[in-house]
C-alpha positions as CSV (number, residue, x, y, z in Angstrom):
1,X,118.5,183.6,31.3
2,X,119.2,180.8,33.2
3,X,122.8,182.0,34.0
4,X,121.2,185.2,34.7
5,X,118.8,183.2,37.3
6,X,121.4,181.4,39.2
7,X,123.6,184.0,39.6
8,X,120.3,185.8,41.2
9,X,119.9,183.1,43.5
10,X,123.0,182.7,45.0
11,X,123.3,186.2,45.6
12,X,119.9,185.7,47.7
13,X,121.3,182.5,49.0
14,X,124.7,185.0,50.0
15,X,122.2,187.5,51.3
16,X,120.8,185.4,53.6
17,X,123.7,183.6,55.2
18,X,124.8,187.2,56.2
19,X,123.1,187.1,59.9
20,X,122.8,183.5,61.1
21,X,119.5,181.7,62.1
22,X,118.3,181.5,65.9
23,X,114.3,180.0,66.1
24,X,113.8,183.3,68.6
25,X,115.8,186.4,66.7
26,X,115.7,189.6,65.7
27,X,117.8,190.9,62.3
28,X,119.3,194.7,63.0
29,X,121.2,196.5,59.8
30,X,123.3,199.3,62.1
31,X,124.9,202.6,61.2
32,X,125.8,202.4,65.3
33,X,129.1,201.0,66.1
34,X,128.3,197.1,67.7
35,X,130.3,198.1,70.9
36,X,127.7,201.2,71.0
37,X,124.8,199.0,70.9
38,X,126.0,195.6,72.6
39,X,125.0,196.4,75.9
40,X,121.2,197.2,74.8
41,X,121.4,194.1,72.7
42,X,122.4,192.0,75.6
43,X,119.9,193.5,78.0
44,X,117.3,193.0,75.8
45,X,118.0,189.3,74.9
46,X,118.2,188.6,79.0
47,X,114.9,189.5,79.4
48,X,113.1,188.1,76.3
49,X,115.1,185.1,75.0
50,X,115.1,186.8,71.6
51,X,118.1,186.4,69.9
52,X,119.4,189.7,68.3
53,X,121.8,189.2,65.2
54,X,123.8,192.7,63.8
55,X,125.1,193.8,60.5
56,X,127.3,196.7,60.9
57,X,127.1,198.9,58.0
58,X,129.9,202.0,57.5
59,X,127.5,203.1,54.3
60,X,125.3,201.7,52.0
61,X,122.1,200.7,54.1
62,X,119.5,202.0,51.5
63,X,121.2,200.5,48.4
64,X,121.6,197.2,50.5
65,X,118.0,197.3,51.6
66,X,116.8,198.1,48.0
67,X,119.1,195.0,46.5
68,X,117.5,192.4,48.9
69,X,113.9,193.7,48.2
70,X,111.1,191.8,49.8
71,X,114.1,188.7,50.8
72,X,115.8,191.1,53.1
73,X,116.4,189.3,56.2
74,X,116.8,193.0,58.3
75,X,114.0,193.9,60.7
76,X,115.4,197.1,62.3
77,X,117.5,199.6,61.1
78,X,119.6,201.6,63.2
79,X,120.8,204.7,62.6
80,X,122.1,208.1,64.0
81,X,120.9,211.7,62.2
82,X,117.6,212.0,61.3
83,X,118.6,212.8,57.7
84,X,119.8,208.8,57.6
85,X,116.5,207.9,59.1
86,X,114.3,209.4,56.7
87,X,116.3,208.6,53.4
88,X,115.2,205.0,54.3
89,X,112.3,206.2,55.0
90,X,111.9,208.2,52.0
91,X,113.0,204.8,49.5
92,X,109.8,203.1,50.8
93,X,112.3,200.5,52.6
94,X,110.6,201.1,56.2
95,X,106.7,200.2,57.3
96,X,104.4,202.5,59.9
97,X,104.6,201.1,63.5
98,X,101.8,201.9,65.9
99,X,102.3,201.2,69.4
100,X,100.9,202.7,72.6
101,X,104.1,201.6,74.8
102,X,105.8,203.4,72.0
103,X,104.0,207.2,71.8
104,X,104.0,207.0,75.8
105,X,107.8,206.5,75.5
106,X,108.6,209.0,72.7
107,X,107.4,212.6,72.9
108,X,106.0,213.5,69.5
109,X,108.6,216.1,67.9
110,X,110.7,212.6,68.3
111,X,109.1,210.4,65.9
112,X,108.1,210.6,62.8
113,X,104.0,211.5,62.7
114,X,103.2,208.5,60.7
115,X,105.6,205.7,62.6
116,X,108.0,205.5,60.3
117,X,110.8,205.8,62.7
118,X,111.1,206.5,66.3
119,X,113.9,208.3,68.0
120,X,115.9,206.3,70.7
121,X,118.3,209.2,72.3
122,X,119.2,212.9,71.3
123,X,122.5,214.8,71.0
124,X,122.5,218.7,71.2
125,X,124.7,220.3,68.5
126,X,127.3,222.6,70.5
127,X,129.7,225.1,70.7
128,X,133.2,224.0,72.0
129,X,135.0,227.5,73.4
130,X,137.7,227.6,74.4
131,X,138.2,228.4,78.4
132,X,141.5,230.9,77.8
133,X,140.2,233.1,74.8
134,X,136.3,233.2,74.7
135,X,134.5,234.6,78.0
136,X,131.7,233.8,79.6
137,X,128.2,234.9,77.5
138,X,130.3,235.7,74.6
139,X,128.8,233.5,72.1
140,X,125.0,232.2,72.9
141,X,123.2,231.9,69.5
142,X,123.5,230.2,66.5
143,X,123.4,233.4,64.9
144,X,126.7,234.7,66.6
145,X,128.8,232.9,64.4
146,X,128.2,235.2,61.8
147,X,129.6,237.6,63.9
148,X,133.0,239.8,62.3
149,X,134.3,239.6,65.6
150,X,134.7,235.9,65.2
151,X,136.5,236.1,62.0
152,X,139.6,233.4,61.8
153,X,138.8,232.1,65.2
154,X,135.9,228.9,64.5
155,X,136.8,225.4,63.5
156,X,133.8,223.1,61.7
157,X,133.7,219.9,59.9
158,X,132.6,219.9,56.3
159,X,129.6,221.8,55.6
160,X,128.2,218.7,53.8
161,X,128.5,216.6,57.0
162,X,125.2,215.4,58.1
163,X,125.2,216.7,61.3
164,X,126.0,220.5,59.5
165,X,123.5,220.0,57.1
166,X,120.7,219.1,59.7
167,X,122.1,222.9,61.6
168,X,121.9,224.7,58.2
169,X,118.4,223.0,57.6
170,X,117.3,224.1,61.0
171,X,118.4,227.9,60.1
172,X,116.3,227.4,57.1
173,X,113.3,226.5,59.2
174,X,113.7,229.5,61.7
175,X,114.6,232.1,59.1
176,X,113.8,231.0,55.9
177,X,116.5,230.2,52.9
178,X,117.9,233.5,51.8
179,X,118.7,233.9,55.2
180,X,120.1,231.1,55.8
181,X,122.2,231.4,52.6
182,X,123.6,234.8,54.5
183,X,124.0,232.6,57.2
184,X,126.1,230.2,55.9
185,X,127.9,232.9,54.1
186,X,129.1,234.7,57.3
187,X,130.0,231.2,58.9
188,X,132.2,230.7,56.2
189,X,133.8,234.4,56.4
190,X,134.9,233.1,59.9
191,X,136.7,230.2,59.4
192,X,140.1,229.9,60.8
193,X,140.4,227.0,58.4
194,X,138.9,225.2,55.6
195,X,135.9,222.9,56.9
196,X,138.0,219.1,58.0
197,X,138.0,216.2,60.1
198,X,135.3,215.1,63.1
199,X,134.1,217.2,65.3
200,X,136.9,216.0,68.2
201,X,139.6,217.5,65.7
202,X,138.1,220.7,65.4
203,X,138.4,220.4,69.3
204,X,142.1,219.7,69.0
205,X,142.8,222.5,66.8
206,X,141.0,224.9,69.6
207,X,143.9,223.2,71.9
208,X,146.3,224.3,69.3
209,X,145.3,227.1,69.7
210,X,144.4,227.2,65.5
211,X,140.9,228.3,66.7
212,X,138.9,229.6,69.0
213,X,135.4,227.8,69.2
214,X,133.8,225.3,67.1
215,X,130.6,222.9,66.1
216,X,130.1,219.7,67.9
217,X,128.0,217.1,69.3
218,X,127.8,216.6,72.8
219,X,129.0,213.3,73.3
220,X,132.4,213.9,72.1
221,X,133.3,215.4,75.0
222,X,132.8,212.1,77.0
223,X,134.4,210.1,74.3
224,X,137.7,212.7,74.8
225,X,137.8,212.8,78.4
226,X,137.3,208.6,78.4
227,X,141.1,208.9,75.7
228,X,144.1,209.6,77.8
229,X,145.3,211.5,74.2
230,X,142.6,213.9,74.1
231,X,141.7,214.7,77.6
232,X,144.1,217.4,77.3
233,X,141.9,218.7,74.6
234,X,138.8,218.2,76.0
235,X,140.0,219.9,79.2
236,X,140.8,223.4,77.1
237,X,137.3,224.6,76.2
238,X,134.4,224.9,77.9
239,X,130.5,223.2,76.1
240,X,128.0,226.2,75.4
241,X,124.8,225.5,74.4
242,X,123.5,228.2,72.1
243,X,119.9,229.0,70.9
244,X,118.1,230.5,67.8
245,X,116.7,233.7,68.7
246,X,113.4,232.5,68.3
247,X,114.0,228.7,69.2
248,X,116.2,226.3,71.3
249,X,119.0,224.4,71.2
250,X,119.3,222.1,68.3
251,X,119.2,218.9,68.5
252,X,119.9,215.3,66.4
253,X,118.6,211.6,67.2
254,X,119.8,208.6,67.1
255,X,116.8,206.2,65.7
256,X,115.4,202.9,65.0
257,X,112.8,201.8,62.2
258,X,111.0,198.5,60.9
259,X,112.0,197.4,57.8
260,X,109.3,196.7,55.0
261,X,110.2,193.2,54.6
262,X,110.7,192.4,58.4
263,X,110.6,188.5,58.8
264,X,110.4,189.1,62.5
265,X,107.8,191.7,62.8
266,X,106.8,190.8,66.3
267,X,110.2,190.3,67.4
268,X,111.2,193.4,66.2
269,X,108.3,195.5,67.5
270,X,108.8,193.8,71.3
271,X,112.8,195.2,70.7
272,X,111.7,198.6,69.5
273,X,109.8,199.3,72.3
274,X,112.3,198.0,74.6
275,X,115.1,200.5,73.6
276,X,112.8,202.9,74.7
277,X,112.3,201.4,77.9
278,X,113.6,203.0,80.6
279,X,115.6,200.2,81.6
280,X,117.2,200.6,77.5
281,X,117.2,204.4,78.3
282,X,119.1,204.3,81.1
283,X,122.1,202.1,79.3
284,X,121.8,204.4,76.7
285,X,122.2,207.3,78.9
286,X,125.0,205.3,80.8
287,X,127.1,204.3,78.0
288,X,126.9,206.7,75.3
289,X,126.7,209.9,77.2
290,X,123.7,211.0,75.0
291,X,120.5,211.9,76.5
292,X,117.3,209.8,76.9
293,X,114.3,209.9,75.0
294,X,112.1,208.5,77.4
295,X,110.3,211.2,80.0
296,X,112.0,211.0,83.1
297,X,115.1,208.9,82.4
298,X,118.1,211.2,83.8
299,X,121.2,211.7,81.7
300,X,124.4,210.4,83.1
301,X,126.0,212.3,85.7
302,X,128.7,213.3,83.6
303,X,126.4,214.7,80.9
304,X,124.2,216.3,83.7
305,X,127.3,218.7,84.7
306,X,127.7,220.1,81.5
307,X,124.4,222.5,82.1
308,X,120.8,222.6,81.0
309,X,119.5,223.5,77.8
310,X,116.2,223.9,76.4
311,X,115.6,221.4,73.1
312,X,114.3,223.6,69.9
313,X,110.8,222.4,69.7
314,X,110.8,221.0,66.4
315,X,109.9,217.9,64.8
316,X,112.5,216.4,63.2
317,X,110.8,215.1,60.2
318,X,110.2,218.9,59.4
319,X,114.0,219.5,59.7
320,X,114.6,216.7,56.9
321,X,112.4,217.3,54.5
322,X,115.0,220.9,54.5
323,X,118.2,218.9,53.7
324,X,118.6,218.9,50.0
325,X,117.8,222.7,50.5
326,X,120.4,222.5,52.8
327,X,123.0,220.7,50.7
328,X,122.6,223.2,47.9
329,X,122.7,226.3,49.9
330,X,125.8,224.8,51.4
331,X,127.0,224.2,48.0
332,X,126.3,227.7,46.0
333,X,128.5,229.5,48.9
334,X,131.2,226.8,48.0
335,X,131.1,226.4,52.2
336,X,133.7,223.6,52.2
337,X,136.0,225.7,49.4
């Protein structure tokens, strides 16, 4: 018992050394790389004097946040895909947040209805076509990639992927599961490959020439044209944004919720409403090449000259609550197989 009990307390001990100790802070567990976030971090310890202390995680964040319990030291979590955000969400890790500065700076399908979490920036999911095989108008739904036209010419990353799984839960949402399972069926009919790698290698095999079009977020193509490697890549296909028939483009988040054990509850809430400040929105905007939440904040230029696109109008929350019907639809095809 007593072995049992120290060994307890110096993992606590352990636990808390993790993220040092400022008498003005603010303890952030991140899925977001730290260069990613840095500048936000910076900005927002300029103007307030709160220091802001991060934990990159690779994987992990709900088992860590579960071990620590009530002695976590985290106040924020971090996260991109709103499948990440609610499986904290969903352990009973996070706490409701209600703030006015908060609902003015987040339009409604962008945070969950409760408070749980609060998107920060969005991301459409993509076609990548490539600017010598596919013309103009030839693909503009979701719903074209089932297409026998398209057979052996698209690239994807693994069906299980979160960013897949949140498309495939959105297909369930417009047309119901059977289908989507049809869906997901005629996707796979249509590889030129078997589902692998990020979705700047499924890029690189459209520059191969191993493919024709592929699945990818919109960011990549800033990260690509910023490589000297991959401009030449990035430079071969063209971004399409395509639509359900009934709906928009789809779209992912990037997010940030309260911890249930925050020890810096205030702290935290003043840096939760200022990354969806403008001001945060703009560096978000400027840095990442994803587009601001906040009304009125202007993508970068960059991202501005890839075209317009109208956002499906869904909440996200909905769109989760679909994933483990999406994982096992993707799983009965055998998508990745």
């Amino acid at each position: 018992m007593t072995r049992h009990l120290t060994t307890a307390l110096l993992s606590a001990t352990a636990i808390s050394l993790a993220l040092p100790v400022f008498a003005q802070e603010v303890n952030v567990y991140s899925y977001r790389q730290p260069e990613l976030i840095k500048p936000l971090t910076d900005a927002f310890t300029a103007e307030t004097g709160i220091a802001v202390n991060v934990a990159f995680l690779d994987k992990g964040m709900v088992e860590r946040l579960t071990a620590e319990g009530d002695r976590s030291p985290a106040d924020l979590v971090l996260t991109v895909d709103i499948s990440r955000l609610a499986e904290v969400v969903e352990a009973g890790l996070t706490q409701p947040v209600e703030s006015d500065t908060l609902r003015a700076n987040v339009p409604d399908i962008y945070h969950d209805p409760e408070g749980h979490w609060w998107g920060l920036t969005t991301r459409a999911r993509i076609i990548y076509a490539s600017k010598d095989r596919v013309a103009e108008g030839e693909v503009t739904t979701y719903e074209d990639l089932t297409d026998p036209k398209w057979k052996g010419r698209i690239c994807t990353r693994s069906g299980t992927n979160s960013y897949t799984l949140g498309l495939t839960s959105a297909v369930i949402h417009h047309h119901g599961e059977e289908a989507a399972k049809t869906w997901l069926e005629g996707l796979k009919a249509n590889l030129a490959r078997k589902p692998e790698g990020n979705d700047r290698a499924q890029v690189r095999a459209i520059w191969a020439g191993e493919c024709d079009i592929s699945l990818g977020n919109t960011y990549y193509m800033a990260q690509m044209l910023a490589d000297p490697e991959q401009q030449e890549w990035a430079n071969s296909v063209n971004i399409v944004f395509p639509t359900f028939e009934n709906g928009g483009t789809h779209v992912n988040i990037s997010g940030v919720a309260m911890t249930k054990a925050a020890p810096n509850r205030e702290n935290a809430l003043k840096m939760m409403e200022f990354l969806t400040s403008p001001a945060a929105q703009q560096i978000y905007a400027e840095a990442n090449a994803e587009y601001p939440i906040a009304p009125g904040i202007e993508p970068d230029d960059l991202v501005k000259s890839w075209g317009d696109f109208t956002a499906d109008d869904v909440n996200l929350m909905d769109l989760a609550k679909l994933r483990g019907a999406a994982l096992r639809l993707t799983e009965t095809v055998d998508f990745d197989g």
